[in-house]
C-alpha positions as CSV (number, residue, x, y, z in Angstrom):
1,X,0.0,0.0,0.0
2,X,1.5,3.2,-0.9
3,X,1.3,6.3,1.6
4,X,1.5,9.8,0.5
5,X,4.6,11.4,1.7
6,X,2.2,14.9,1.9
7,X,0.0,13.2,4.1
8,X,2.9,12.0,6.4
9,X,3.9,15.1,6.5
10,X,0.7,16.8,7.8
11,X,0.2,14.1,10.9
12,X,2.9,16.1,12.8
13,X,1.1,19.6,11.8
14,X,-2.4,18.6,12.4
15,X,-1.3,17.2,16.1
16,X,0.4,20.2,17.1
17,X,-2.1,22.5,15.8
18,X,-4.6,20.0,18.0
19,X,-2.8,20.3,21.1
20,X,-2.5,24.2,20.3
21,X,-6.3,24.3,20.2
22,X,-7.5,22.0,23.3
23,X,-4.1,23.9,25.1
24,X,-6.3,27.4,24.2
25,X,-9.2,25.8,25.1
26,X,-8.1,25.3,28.3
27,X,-6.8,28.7,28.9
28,X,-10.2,30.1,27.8
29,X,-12.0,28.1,30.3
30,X,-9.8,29.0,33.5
31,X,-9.8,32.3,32.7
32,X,-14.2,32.5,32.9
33,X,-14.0,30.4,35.3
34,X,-11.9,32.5,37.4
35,X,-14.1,36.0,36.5
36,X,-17.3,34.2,38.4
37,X,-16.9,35.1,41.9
38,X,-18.4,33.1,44.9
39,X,-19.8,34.4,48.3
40,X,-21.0,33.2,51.1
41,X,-23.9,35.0,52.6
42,X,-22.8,36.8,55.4
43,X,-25.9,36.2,58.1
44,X,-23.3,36.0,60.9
45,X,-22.5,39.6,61.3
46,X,-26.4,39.7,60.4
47,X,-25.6,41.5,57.2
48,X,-28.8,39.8,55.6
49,X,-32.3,39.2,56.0
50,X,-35.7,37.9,54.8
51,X,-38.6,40.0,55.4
52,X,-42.3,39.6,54.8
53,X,-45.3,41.8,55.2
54,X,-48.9,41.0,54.5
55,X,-52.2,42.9,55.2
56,X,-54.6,42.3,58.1
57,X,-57.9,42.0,57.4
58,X,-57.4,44.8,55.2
59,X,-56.8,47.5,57.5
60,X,-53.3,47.0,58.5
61,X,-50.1,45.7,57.2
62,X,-48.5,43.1,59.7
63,X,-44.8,42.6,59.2
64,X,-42.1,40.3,59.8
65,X,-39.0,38.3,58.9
66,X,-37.3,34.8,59.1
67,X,-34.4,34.9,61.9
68,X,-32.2,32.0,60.6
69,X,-31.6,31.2,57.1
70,X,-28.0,30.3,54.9
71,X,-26.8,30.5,51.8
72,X,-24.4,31.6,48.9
73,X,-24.3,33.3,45.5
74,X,-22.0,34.0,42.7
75,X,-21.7,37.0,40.8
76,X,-19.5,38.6,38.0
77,X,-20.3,41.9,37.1
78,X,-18.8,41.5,34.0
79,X,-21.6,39.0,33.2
80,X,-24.2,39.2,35.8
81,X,-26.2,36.2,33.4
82,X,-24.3,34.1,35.2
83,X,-25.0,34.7,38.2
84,X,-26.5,31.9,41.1
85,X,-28.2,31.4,44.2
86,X,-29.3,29.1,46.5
87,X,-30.7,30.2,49.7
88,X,-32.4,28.2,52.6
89,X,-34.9,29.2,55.2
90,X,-35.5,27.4,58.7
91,X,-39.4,28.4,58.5
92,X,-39.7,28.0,62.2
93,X,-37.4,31.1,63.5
94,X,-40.6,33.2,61.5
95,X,-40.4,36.6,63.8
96,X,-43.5,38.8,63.6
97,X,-42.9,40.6,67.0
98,X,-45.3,38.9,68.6
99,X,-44.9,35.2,70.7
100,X,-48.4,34.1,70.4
101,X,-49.2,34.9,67.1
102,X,-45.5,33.2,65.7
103,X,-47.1,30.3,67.1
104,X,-49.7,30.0,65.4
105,X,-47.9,31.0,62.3
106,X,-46.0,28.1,62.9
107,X,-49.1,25.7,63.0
108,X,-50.5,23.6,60.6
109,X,-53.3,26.5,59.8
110,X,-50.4,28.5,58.2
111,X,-46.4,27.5,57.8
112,X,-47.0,23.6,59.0
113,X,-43.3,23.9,60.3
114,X,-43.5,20.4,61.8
115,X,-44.2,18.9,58.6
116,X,-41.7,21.4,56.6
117,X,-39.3,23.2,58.5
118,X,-37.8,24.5,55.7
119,X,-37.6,26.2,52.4
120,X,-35.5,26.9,49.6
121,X,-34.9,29.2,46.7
122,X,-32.1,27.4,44.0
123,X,-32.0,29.5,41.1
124,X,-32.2,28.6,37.5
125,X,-31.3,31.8,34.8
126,X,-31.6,35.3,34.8
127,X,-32.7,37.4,32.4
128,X,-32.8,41.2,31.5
129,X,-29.5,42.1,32.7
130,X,-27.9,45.1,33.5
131,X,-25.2,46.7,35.9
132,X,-27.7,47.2,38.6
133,X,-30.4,45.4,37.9
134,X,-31.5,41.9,37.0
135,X,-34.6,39.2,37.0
136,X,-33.7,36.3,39.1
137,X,-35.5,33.0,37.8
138,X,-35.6,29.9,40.2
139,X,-37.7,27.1,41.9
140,X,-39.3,28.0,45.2
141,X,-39.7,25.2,47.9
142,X,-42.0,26.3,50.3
143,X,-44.8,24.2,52.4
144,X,-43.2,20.8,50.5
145,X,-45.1,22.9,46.9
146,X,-42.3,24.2,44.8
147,X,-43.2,26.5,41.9
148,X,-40.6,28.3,39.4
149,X,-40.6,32.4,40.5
150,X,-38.9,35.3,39.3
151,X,-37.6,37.9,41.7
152,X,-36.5,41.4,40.5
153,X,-33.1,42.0,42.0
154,X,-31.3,45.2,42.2
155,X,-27.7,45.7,43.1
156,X,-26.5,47.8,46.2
157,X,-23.2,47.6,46.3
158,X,-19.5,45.9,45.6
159,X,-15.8,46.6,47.1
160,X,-13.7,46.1,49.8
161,X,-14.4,45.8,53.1
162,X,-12.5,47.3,56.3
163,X,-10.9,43.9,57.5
164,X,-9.4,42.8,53.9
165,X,-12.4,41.4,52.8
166,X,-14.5,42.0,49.6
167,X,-18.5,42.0,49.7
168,X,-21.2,42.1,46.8
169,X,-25.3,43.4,48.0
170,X,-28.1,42.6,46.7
171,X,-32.0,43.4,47.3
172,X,-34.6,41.3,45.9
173,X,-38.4,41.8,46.1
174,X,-41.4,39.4,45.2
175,X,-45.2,39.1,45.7
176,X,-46.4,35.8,45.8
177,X,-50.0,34.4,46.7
178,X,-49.5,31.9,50.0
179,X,-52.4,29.4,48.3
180,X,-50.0,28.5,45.5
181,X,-48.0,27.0,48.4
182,X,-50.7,25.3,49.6
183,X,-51.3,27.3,52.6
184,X,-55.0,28.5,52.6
185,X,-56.1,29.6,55.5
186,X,-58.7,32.8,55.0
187,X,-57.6,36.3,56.5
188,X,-59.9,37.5,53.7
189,X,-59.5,39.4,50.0
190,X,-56.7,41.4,51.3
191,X,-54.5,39.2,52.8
192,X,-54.3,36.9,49.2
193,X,-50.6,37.9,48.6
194,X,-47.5,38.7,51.1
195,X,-44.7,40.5,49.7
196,X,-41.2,39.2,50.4
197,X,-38.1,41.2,50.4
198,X,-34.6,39.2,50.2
199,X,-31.6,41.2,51.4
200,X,-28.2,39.9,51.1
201,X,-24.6,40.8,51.6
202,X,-21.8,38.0,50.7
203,X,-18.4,38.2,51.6
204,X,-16.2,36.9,48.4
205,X,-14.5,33.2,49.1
């Protein structure tokens, strides 16, 4: 069998420029993956918080927020599209200033902590992206229902910190409708939807 001598000759060529290319490749993808930044929600120095308010009967707005929740994010400003979250929520620290009412918050006629003493937000995509603002897409876990939301985000801040540390903020707000979640008990027309406001500060890993 006869081999053309061109064809030997343009093994040696097509390898290099092979290992040249996947060699680039590899260059490419360090260097994005090293743009994305990760944080850590800082909830220890209570830098954080999730707050809730919903309407009384129509006549006044009660408020509140969940005392202990985790989580952590990643952000490049450079492409906030690719930025993710995953937060999670111990249901049962819900705070509304007021002991006896928390408790029955807590009971199966509203959050059913017993059953589900948690929820979770993991986030899928985001969409209409700009320096400062951005809409967050992801799966809500919330009285064992989970249902895809979107949460309209805006930036605070970035930089460093005093102790050597950088940080990223971020203030996200949503109205949702508690029956979706399967929680239905009746406080009336006006007390069909709560508001949720997500306030996070992440210190950079």
């Amino acid at each position: 069998m006869m081999t053309n001598n061109n064809t030997l000759n343009a093994r040696p060529k097509l390898q290099l420029f092979s290992r040249s290319l996947l060699a680039a490749a590899g260059i490419w993808l360090a260097a994005t993956s090293a743009q994305a930044a990760d944080y850590v929600i800082d909830t220890k120095g209570a830098h954080a918080s999730v707050n809730f308010a919903i309407q009384h009967l129509g006549y006044s707005w009660l408020t509140g927020r969940f005392n202990e929740f985790s989580g952590e994010f990643s952000y490049d400003a450079a492409n906030p599209e690719a930025s993710k979250i995953k937060v999670e929520i111990n249901v049962a620290s819900v705070d509304s200033n007021h002991a006896e009412r928390d408790k029955h918050i807590r009971s199966k006629d509203f959050l059913n902590t017993d059953k589900h003493p948690t929820a979770t937000f993991v986030s899928t995509g985001v969409k209409n992206a700009s320096a400062e603002k951005f809409d967050l897409d992801g799966n809500l876990t919330f009285n064992g229902v989970t249902k895809p939301i979107t949460i309209a985000v805006s930036k605070v801040g970035e930089g460093k910190d005093p102790w050597g540390g950088y940080r990223a903020g971020f203030s996200g707000e949503i109205t949702l409708k508690p029956s979706e979640f399967g929680l239905t008990y009746n406080l009336g027309p006006a007390s069909e939807t709560v508001k949720l406001w997500l306030n996070v500060e992440g210190i950079k890993q």
